[in-house]
N, C-alpha and C positions, 0 to 999 in steps of 0.2 A: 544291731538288731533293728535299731529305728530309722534305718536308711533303706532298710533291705524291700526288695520290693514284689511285694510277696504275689500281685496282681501283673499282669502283664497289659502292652494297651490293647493286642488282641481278646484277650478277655475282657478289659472294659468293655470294649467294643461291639461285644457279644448282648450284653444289657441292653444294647436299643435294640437290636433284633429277636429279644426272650421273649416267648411267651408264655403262660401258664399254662399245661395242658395234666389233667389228670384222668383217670378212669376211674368209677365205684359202682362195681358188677355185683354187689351184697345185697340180695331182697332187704333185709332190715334197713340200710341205710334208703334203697331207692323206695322201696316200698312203703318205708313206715316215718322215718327218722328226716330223709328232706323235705317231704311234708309238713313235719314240724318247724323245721327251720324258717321253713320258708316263711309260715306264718310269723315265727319270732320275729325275723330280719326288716317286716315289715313294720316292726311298734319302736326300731330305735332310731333317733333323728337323725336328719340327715346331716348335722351337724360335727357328729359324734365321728369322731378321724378312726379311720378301721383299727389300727396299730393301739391305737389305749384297750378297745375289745379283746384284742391280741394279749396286751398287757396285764390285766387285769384279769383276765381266765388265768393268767400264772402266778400271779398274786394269790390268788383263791388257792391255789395247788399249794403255794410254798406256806401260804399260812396254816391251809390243813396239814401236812408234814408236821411244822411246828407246833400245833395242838397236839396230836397223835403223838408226837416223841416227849411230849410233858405228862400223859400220861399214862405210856407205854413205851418208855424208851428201849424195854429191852424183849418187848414181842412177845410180851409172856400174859396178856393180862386176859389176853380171850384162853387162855389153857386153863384145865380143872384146876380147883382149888387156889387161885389165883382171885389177887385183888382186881377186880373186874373193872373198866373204866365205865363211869356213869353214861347209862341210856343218851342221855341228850346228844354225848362226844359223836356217837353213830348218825345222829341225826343231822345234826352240824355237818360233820364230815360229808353226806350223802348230797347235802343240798351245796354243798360248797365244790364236790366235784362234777354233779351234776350240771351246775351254773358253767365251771370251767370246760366242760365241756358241749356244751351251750354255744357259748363265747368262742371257741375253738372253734367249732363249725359254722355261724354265722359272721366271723372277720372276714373271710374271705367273699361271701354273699354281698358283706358289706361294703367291700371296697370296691367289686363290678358295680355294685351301686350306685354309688357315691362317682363312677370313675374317676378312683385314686388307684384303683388298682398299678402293682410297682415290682419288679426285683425286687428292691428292698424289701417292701413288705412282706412277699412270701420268705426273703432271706430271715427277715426279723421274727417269723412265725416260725417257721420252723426250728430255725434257732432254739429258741423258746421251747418247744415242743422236745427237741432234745434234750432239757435240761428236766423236765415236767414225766418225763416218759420216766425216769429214777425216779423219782417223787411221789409219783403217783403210784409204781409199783410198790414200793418201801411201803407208801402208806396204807396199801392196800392189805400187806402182812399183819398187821395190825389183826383185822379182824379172820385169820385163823390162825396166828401164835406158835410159837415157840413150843411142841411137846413131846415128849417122847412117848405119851398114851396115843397122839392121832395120828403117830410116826412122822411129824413134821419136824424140820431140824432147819438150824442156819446154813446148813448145805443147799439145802432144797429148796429155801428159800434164795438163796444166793444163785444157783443154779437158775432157778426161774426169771430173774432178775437179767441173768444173761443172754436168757432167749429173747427176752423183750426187746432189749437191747440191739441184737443182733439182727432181728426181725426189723427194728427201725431204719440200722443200717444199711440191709440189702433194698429197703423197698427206695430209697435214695441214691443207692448207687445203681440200681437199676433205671433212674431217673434221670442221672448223669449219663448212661450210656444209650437210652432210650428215646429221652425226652419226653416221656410221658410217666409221668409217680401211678402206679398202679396201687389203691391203696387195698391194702389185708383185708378179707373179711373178717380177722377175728378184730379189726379193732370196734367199731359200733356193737357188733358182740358181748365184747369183754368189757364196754364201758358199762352195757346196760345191765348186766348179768351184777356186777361189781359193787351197784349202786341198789342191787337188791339184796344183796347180803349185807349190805350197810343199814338197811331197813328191817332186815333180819336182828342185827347187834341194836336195834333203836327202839323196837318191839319185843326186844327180849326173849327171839324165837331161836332153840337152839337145838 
């Protein structure tokens, strides 16, 4: 297994000549959302290596996962009559995936930046991103639960989990065949929408 040589040199070989090319045709993103970035991308030093920004937006994801399943491990706690998890967790949660996706979108800003831009990096981001895309869905279950009053179930949860999934896959492999990641609109979407129902569970609106 530790001999086998899973890269070929034409493939190496490929890394000097990659470029990064993407598309994002989503009014919120171009209209509203890189605007913001753009300003963020300009307050972190230039010192700061893209890849910890990278790093550290998935750290925020994996720690909120880990709050949310201490206490909510079984997806039940936003359904009626249910031990409900205290206002602050929604708050926390909102501002920690907020930041990670913050951080998500300005690594890349950051490293045309800085030119450190790399393979690597985009390898090591999205890497990441695939691990973060479960995590962030999981966690997101959280705040509408487990019930059989708002006809939600672990099917449909699970089911939804797989769309997500599957949406990250093609817009990759369409990138492998393309050469250009056409990214979803529903992702800037679904980040901002997601971080208002977490405002919703933090404000106690239901």
């Amino acid at each position: 297994m530790f001999n086998y040589q899973y890269v070929t040199p034409q493939q190496l070989a490929g890394f000097d000549r990659y470029k990064y090319s993407a598309m994002d045709t989503n009014p919120l993103s171009v209209y509203v959302m890189q605007h913001l970035w753009n300003r963020i991308v300009k307050v972190i030093p230039l010192w700061i290596a893209p890849n910890l920004l990278t790093f550290t937006g998935f750290v925020l994801i994996l720690l909120n996962y880990f709050m949310l399943s201490y206490f909510d491990w079984d997806y039940t706690a936003s359904g009626p009559g249910s031990n409900h998890a205290p206002n602050w967790v929604w708050g926390v949660s909102g501002l920690a995936t907020f930041s990670a996706y913050a951080l998500d979108s300005i690594d890349g800003k950051h490293a045309r930046r800085t030119q450190s831009s790399s393979p690597l990096g985009e390898l090591f981001d999205h890497g990441l991103d695939s691990w973060a895309t479960s995590l962030f869905s999981l966690s997101l279950f959280s705040v509408f639960g487990i019930s059989p009053e708002r006809a939600v179930s672990a099917y449909t949860l699970y089911t939804v989990l797989c769309m997500v999934l599957l949406t990250f896959l093609l817009s990759h492999w369409e990138k492998y065949n393309t050469g250009v990641l056409f990214l979803p609109w529903g992702y800037d979407i679904s980040q901002v929408v997601s971080k208002g129902h977490l405002l919703f569970g933090f404000f106690d609106v239901v």
